[in-house]
N, CA, C, O and CB atoms as a CASP TS submission, in Angstrom:
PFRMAT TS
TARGET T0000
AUTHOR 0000-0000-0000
METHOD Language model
MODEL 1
PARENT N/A
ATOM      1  N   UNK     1     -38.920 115.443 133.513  1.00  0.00           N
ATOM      2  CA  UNK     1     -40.287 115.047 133.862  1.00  0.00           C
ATOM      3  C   UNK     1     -41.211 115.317 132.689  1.00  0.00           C
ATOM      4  O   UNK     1     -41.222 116.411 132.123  1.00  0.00           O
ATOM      5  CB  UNK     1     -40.780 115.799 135.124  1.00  0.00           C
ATOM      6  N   UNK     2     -42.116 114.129 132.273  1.00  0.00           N
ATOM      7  CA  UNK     2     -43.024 114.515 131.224  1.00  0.00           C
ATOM      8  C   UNK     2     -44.443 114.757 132.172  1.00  0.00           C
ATOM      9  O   UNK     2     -44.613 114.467 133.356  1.00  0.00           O
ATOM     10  CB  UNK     2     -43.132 113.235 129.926  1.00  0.00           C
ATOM     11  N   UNK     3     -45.495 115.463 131.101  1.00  0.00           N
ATOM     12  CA  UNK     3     -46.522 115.637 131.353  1.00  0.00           C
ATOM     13  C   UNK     3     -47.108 115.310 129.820  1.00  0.00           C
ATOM     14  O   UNK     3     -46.661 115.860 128.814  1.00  0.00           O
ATOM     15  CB  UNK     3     -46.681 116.918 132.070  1.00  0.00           C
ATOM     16  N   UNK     4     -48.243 114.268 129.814  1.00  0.00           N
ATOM     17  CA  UNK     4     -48.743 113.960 128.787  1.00  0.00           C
ATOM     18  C   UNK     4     -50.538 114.545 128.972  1.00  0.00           C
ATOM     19  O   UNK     4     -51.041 114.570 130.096  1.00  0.00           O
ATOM     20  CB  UNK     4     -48.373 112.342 128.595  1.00  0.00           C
ATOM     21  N   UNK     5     -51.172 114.888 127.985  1.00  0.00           N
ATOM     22  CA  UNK     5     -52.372 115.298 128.178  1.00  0.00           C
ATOM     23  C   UNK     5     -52.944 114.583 127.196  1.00  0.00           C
ATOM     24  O   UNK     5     -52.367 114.362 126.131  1.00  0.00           O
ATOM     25  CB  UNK     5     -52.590 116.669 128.181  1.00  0.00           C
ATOM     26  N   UNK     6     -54.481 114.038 127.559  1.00  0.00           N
ATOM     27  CA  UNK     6     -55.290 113.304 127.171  1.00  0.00           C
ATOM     28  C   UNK     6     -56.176 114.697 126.927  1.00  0.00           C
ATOM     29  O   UNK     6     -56.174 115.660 127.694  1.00  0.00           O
ATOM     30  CB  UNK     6     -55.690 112.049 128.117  1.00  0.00           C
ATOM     31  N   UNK     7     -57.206 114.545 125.241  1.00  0.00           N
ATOM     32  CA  UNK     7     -58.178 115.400 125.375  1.00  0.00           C
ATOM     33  C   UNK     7     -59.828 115.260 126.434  1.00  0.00           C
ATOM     34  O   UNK     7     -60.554 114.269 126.349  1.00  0.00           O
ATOM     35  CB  UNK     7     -58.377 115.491 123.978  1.00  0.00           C
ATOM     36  N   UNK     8     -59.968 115.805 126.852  1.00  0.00           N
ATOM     37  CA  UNK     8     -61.013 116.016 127.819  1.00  0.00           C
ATOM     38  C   UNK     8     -60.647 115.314 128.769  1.00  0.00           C
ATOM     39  O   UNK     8     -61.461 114.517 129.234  1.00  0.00           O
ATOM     40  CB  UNK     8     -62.317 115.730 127.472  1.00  0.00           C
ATOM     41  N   UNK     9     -59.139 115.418 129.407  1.00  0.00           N
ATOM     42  CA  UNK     9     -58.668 114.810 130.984  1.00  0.00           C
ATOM     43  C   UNK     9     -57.573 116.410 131.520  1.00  0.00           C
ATOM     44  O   UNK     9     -56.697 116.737 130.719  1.00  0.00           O
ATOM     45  CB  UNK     9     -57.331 112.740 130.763  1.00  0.00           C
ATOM     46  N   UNK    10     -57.677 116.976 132.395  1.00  0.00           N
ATOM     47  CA  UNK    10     -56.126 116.979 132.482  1.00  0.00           C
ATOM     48  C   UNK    10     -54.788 117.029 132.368  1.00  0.00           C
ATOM     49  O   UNK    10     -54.172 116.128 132.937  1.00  0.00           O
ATOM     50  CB  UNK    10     -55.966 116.784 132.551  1.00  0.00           C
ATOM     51  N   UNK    11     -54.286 117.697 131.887  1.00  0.00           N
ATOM     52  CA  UNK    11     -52.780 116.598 132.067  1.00  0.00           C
ATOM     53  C   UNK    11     -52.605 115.793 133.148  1.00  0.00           C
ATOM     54  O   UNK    11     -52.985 115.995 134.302  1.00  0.00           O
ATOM     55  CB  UNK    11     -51.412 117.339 132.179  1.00  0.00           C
ATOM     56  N   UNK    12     -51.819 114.579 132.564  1.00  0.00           N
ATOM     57  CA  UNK    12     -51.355 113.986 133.827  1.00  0.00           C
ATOM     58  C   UNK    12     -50.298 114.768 134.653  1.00  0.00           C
ATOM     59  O   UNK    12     -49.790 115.699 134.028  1.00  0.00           O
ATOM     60  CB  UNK    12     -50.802 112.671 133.521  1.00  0.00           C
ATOM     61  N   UNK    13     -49.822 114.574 136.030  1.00  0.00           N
ATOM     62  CA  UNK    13     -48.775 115.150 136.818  1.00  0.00           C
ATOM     63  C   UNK    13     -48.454 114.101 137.577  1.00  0.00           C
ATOM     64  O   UNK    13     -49.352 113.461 138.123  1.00  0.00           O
ATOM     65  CB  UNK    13     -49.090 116.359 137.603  1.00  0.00           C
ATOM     66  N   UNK    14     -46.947 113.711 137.755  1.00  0.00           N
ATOM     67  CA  UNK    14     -46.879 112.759 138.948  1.00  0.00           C
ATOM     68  C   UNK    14     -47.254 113.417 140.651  1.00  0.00           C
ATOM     69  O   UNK    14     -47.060 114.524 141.154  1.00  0.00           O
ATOM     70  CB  UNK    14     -45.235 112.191 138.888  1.00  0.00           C
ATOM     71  N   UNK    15     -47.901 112.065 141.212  1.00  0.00           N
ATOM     72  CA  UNK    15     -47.771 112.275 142.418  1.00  0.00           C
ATOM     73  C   UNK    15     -46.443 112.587 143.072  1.00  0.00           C
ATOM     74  O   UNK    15     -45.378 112.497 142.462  1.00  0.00           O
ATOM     75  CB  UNK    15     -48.276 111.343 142.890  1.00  0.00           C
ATOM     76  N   UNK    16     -46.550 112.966 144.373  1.00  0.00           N
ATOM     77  CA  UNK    16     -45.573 113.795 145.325  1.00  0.00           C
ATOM     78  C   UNK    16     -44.699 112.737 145.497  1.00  0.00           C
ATOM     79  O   UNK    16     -43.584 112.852 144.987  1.00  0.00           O
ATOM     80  CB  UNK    16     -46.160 114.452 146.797  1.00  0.00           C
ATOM     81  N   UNK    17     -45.031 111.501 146.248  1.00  0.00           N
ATOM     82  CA  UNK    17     -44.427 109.897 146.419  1.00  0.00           C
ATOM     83  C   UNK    17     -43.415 110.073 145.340  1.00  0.00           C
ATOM     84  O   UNK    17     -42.249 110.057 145.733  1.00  0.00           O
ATOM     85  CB  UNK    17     -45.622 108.410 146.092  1.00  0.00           C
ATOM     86  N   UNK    18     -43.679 110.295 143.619  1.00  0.00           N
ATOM     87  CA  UNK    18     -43.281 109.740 142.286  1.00  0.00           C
ATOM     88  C   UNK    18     -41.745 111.070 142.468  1.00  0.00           C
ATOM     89  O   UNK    18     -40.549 110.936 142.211  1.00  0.00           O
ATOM     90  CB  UNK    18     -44.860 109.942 140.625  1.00  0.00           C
ATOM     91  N   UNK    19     -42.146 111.670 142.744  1.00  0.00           N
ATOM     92  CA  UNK    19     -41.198 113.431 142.607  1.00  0.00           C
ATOM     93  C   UNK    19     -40.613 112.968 143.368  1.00  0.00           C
ATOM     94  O   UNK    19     -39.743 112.280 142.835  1.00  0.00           O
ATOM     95  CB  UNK    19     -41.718 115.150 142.974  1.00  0.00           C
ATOM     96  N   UNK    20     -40.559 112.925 144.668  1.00  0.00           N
ATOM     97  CA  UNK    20     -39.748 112.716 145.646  1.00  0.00           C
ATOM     98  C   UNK    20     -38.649 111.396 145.572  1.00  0.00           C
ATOM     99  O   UNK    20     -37.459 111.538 145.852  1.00  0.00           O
ATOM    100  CB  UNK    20     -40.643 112.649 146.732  1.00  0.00           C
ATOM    101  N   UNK    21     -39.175 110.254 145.200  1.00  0.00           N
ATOM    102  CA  UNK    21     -38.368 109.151 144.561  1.00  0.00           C
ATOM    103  C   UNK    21     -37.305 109.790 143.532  1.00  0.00           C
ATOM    104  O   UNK    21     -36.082 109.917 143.597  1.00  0.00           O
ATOM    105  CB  UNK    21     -39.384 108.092 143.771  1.00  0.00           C
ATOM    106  N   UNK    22     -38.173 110.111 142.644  1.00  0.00           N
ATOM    107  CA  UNK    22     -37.095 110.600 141.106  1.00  0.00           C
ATOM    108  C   UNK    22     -36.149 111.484 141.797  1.00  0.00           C
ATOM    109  O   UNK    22     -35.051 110.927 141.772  1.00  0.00           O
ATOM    110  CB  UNK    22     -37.984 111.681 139.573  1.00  0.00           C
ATOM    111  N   UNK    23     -36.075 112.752 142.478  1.00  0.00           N
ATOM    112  CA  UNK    23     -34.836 113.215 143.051  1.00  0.00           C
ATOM    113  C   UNK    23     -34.031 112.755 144.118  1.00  0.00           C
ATOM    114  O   UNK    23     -32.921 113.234 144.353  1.00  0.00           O
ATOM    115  CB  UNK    23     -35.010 114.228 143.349  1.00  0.00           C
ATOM    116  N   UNK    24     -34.682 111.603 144.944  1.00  0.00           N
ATOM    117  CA  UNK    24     -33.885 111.249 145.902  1.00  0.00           C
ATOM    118  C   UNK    24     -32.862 110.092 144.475  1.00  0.00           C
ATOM    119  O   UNK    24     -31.703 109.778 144.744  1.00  0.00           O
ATOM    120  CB  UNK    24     -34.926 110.441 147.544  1.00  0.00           C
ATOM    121  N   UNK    25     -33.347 109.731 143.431  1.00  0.00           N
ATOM    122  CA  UNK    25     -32.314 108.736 142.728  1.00  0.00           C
ATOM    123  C   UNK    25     -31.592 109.865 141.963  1.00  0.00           C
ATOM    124  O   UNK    25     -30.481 109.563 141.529  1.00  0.00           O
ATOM    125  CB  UNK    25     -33.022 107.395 141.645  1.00  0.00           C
ATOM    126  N   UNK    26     -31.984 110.964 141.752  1.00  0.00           N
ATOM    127  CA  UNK    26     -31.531 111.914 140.999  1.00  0.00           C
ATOM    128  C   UNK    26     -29.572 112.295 141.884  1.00  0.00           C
ATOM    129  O   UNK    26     -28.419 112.375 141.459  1.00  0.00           O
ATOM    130  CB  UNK    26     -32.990 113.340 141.077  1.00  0.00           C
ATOM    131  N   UNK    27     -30.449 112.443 143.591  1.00  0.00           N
ATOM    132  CA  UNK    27     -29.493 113.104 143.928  1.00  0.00           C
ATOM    133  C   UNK    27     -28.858 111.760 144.094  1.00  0.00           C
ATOM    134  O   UNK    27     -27.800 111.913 143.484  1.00  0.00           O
ATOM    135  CB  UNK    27     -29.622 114.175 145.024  1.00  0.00           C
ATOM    136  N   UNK    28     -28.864 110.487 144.569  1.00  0.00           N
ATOM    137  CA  UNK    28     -27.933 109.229 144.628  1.00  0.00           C
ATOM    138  C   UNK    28     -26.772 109.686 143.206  1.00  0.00           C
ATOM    139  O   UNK    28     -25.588 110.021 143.175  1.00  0.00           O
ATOM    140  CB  UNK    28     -29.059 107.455 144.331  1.00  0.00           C
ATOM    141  N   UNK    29     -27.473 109.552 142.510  1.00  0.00           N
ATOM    142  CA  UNK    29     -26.314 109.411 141.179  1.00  0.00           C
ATOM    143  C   UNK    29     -25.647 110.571 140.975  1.00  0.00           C
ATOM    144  O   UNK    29     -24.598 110.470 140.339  1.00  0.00           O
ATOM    145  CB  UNK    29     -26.932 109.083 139.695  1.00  0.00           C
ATOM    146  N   UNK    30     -25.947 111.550 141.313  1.00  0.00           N
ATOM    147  CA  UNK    30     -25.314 112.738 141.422  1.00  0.00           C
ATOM    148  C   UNK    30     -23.892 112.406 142.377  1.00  0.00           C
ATOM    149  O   UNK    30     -22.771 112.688 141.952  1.00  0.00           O
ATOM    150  CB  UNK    30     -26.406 113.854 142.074  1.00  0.00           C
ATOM    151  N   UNK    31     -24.084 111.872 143.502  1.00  0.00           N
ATOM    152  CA  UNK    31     -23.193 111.466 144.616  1.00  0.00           C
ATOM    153  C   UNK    31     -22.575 110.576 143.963  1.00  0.00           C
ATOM    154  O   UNK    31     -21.347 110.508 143.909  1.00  0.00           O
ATOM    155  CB  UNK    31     -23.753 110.976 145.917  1.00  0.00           C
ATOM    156  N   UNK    32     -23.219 109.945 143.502  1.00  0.00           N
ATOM    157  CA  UNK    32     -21.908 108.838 143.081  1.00  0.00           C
ATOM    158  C   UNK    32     -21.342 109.321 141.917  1.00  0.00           C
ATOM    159  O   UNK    32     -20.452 108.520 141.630  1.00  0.00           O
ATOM    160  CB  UNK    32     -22.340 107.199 142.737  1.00  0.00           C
ATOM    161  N   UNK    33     -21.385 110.257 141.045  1.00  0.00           N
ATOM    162  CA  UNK    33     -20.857 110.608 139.777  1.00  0.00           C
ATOM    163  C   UNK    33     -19.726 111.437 140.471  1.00  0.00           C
ATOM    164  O   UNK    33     -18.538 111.525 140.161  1.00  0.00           O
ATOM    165  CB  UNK    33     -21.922 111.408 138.657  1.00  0.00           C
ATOM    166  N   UNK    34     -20.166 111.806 141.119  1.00  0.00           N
ATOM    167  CA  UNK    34     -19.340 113.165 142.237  1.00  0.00           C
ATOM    168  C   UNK    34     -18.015 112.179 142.727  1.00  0.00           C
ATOM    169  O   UNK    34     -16.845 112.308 142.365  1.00  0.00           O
ATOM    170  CB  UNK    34     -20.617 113.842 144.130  1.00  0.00           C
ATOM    171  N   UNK    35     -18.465 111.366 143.472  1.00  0.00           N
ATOM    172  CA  UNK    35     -17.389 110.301 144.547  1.00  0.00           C
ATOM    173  C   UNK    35     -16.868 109.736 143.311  1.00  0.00           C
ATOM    174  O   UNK    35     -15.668 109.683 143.581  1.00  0.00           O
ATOM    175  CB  UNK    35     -18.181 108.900 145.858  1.00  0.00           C
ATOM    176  N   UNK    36     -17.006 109.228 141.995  1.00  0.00           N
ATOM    177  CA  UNK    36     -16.424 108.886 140.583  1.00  0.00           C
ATOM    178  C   UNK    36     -15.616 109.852 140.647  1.00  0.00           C
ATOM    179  O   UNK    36     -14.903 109.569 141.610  1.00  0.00           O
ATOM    180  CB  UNK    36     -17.312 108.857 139.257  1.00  0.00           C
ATOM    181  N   UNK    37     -15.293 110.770 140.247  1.00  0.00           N
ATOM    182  CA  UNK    37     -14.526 111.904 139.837  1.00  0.00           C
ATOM    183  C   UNK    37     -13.586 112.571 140.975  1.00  0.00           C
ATOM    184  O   UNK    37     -12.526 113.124 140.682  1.00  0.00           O
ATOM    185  CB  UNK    37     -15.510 112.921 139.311  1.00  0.00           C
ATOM    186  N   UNK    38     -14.175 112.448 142.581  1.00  0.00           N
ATOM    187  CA  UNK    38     -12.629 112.453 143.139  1.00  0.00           C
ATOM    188  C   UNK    38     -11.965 111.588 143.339  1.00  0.00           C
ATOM    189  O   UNK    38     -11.001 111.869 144.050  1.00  0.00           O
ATOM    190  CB  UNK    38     -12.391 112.887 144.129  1.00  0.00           C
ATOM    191  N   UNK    39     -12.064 110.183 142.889  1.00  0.00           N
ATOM    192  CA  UNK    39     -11.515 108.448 143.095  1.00  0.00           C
ATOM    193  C   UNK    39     -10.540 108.783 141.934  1.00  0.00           C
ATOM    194  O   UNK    39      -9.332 108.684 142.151  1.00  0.00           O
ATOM    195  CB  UNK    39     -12.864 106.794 142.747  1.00  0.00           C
ATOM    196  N   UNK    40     -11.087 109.255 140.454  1.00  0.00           N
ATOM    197  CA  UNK    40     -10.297 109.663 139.497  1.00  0.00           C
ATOM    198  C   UNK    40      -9.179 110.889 140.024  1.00  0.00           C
ATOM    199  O   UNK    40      -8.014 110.783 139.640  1.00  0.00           O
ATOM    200  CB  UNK    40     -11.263 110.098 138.370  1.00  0.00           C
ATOM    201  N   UNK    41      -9.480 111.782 140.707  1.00  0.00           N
ATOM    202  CA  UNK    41      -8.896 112.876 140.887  1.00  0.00           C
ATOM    203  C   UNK    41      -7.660 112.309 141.710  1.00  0.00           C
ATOM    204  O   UNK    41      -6.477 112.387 141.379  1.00  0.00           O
ATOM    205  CB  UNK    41      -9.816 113.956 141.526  1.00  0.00           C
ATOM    206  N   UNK    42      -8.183 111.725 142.848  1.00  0.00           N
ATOM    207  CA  UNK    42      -6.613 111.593 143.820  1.00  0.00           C
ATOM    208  C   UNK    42      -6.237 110.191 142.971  1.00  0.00           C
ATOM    209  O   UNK    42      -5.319 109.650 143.587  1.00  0.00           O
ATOM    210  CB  UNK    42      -6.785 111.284 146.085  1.00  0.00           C
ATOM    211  N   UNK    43      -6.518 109.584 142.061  1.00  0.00           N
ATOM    212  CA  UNK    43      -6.011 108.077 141.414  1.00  0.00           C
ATOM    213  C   UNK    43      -4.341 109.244 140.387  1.00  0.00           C
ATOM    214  O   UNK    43      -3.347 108.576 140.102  1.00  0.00           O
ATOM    215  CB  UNK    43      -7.968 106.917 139.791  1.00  0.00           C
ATOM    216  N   UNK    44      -4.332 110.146 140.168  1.00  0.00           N
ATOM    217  CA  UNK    44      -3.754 110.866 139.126  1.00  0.00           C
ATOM    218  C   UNK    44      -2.491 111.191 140.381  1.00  0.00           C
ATOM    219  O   UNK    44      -1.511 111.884 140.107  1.00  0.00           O
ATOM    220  CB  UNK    44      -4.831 112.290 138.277  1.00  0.00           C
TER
END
C-alpha cells in the first residue's frame, strides 16, 4: 500500500471500500497459489 503526500494536504490514505477490495484479491490469489501447489503436489 502506498501513501503519497501532497505539501499542504495530508497524506493521501485509501478508503475502507479500497482496503477491503485489495485483501479480499489479496486473499483470492493467495487461494489460488495455495490450490496451484497442491494440484502440483498430488500431480508428483
Amino acid at each position: 500500500s502506498f501513501v503519497f503526500s501532497t505539501p499542504g494536504f495530508a497524506p493521501w490514505k485509501p478508503t475502507l471500500e479500497e482496503v477491503v477490495e485489495n485483501s479480499e484479491e489479496q486473499e483470492a490469489s493467495n487461494k489460488a497459489s495455495s490450490l496451484l501447489k497442491a494440484k502440483k503436489i498430488s500431480l508428483l
